[in-house]
Residue frames relative to the residue before (quaternion, step in Angstrom):
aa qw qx qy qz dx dy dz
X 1.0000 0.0000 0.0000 0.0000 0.00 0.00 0.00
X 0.2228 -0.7398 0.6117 0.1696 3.21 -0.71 0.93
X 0.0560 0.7248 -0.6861 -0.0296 3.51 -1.68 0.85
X 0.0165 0.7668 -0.6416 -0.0089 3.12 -1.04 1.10
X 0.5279 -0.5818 0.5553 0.2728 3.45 -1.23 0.32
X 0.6129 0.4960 -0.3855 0.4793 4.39 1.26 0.01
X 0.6204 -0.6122 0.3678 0.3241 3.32 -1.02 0.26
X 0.6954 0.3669 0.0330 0.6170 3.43 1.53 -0.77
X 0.2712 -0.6828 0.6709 0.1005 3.62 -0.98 1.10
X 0.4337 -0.6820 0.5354 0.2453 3.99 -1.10 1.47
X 0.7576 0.2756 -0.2064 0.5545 3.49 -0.87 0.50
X 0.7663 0.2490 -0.1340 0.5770 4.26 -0.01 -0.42
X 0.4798 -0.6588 0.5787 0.0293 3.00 -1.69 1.40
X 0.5169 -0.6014 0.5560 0.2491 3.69 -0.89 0.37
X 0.2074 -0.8630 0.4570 0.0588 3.42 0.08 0.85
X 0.7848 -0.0255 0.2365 0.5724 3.10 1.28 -1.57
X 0.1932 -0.7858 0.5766 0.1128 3.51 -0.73 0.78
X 0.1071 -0.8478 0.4881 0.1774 3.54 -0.90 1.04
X 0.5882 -0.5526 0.2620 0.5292 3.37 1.37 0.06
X 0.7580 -0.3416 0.3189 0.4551 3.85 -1.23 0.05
X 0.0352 -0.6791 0.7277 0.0892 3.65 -1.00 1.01
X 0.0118 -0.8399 0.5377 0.0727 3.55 -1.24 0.12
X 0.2653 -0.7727 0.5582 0.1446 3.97 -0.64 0.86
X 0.0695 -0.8167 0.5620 0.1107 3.61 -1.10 -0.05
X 0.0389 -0.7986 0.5948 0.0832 3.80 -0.36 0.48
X 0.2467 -0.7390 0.6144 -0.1247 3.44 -1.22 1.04
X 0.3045 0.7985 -0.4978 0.1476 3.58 0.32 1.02
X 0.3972 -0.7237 0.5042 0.2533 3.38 -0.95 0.78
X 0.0096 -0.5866 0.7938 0.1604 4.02 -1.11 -0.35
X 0.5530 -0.5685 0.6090 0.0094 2.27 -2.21 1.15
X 0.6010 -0.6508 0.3397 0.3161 3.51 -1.29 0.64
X 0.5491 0.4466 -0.5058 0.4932 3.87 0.92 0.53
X 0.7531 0.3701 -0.4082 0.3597 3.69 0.58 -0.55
X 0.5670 0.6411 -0.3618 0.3697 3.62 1.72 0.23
X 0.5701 0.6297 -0.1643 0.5016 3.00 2.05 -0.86
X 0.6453 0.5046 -0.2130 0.5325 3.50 1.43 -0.61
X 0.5968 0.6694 -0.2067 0.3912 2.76 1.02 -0.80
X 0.5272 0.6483 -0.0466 0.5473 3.03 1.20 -1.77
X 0.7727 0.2552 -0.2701 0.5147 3.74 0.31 -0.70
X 0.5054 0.5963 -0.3761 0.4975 3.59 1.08 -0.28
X 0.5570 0.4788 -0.3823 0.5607 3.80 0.90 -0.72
X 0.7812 0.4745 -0.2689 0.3039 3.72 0.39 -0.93
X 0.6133 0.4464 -0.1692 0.6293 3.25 1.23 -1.43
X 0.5921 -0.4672 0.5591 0.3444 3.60 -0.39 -1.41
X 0.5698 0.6475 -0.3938 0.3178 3.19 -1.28 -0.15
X 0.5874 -0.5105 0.5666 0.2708 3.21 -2.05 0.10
X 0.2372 -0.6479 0.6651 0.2856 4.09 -1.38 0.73
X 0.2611 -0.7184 0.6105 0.2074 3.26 -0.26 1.01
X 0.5310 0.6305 -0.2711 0.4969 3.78 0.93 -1.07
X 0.6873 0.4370 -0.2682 0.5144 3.94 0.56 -0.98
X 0.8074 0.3589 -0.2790 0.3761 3.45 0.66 -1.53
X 0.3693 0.6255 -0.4716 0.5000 3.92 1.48 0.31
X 0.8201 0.3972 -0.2723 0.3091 3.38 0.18 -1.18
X 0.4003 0.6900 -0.2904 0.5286 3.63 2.14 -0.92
X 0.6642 0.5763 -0.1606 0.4483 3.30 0.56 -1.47
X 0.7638 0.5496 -0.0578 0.3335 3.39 0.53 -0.87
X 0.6956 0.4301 -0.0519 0.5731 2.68 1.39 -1.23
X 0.7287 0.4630 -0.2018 0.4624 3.32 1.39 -0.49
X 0.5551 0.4675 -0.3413 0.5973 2.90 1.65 0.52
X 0.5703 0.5197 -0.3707 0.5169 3.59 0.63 -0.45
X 0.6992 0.3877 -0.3428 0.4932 3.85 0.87 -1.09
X 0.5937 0.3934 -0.5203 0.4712 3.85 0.47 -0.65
X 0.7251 0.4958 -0.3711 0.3011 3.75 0.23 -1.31
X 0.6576 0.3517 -0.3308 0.5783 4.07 1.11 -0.40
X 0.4271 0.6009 -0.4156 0.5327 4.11 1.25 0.51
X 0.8247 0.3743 -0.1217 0.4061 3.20 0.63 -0.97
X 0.5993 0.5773 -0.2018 0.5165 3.22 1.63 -0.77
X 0.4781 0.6693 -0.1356 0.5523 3.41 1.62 -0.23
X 0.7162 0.4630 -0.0985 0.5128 3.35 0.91 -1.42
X 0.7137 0.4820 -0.2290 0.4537 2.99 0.99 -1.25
X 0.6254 0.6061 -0.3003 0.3889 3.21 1.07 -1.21
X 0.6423 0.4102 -0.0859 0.6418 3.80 1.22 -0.68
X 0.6009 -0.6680 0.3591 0.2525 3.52 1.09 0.95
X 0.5218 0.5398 -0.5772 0.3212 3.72 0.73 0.09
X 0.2501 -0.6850 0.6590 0.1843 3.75 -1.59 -0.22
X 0.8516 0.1512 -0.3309 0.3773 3.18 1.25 0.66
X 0.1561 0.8621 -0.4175 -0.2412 3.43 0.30 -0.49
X 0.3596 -0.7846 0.5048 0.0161 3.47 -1.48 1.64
X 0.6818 0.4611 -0.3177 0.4708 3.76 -1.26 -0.07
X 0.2225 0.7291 -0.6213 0.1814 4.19 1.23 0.17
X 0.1127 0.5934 -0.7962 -0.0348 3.26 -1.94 1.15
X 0.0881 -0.7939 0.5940 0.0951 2.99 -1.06 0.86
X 0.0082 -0.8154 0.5773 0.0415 4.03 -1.17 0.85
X 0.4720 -0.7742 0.4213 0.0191 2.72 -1.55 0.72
X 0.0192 0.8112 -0.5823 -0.0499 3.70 0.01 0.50
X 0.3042 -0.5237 0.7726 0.1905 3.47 -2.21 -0.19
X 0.0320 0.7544 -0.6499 -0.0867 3.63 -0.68 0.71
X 0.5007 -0.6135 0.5977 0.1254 3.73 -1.21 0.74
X 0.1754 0.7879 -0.5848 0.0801 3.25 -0.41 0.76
X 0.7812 -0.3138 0.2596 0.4731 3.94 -1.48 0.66
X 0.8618 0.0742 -0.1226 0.4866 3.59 -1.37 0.67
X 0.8903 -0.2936 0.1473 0.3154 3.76 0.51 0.92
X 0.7426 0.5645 -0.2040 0.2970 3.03 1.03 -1.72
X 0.5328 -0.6706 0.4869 0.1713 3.48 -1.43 0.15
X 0.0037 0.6975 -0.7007 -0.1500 3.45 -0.51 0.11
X 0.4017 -0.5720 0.7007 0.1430 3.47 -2.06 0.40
X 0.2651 -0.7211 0.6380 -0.0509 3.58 -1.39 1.31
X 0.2162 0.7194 -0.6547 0.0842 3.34 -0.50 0.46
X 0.0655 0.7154 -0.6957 0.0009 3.75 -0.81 0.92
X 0.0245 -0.6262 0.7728 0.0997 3.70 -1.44 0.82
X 0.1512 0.6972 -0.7007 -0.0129 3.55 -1.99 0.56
X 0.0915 -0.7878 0.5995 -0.1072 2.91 -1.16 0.99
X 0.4806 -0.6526 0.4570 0.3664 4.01 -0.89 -0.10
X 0.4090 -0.7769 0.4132 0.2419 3.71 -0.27 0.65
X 0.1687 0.8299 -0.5313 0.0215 3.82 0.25 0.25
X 0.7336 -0.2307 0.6347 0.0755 3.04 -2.16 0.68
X 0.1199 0.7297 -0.6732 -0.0008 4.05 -0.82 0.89
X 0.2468 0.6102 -0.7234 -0.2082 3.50 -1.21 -0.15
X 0.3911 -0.7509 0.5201 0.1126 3.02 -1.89 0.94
């Protein structure tokens, strides 16, 4: 499955358009990598621990994006935006957001 983030694939025509596929990832973290975290805000530095879970999730959303696409017969799917969020939730904690969408299309090369 091809995924790009352009509107158009070089070399191959758009054959078909199947219409807007879209994935979502929802991950939680726990209250030591929030606490680490947390000291990283203070000191400096990189959450390695955060940018795993980022990471993750943005794969799980392209990979249910694509699984979509496919499912509706495309073999590619163009125009990819992906966003990010932080959601608050009851007693401190965090959840992770990752949405990707894109348009599912039909190549011929």
């Amino acid at each position: 499955m091809l995924i790009t983030t352009t509107p158009t694939v070089q070399g191959a025509e758009i054959e078909n358009y199947f219409g807007i596929v879209t994935g979502e990832a929802i991950l939680g973290t726990n209250i030591f990598k929030d606490f680490f975290a947390g000291i990283r805000d203070i000191v400096g530095g990189r959450s390695a621990a955060y940018e795993e879970e980022l990471r993750r999730a943005r794969d799980t959303a392209i990979d249910e994006m694509a699984m979509d696409a496919e499912a509706l017969g495309g073999d590619a799917v163009v125009g990819v935006d992906l966003d990010y969020e932080t959601i608050q939730i009851s007693r401190g904690g965090t959840m992770l957001m990752v949405s990707a969408s894109g348009t599912a299309v039909k190549l011929r090369w």
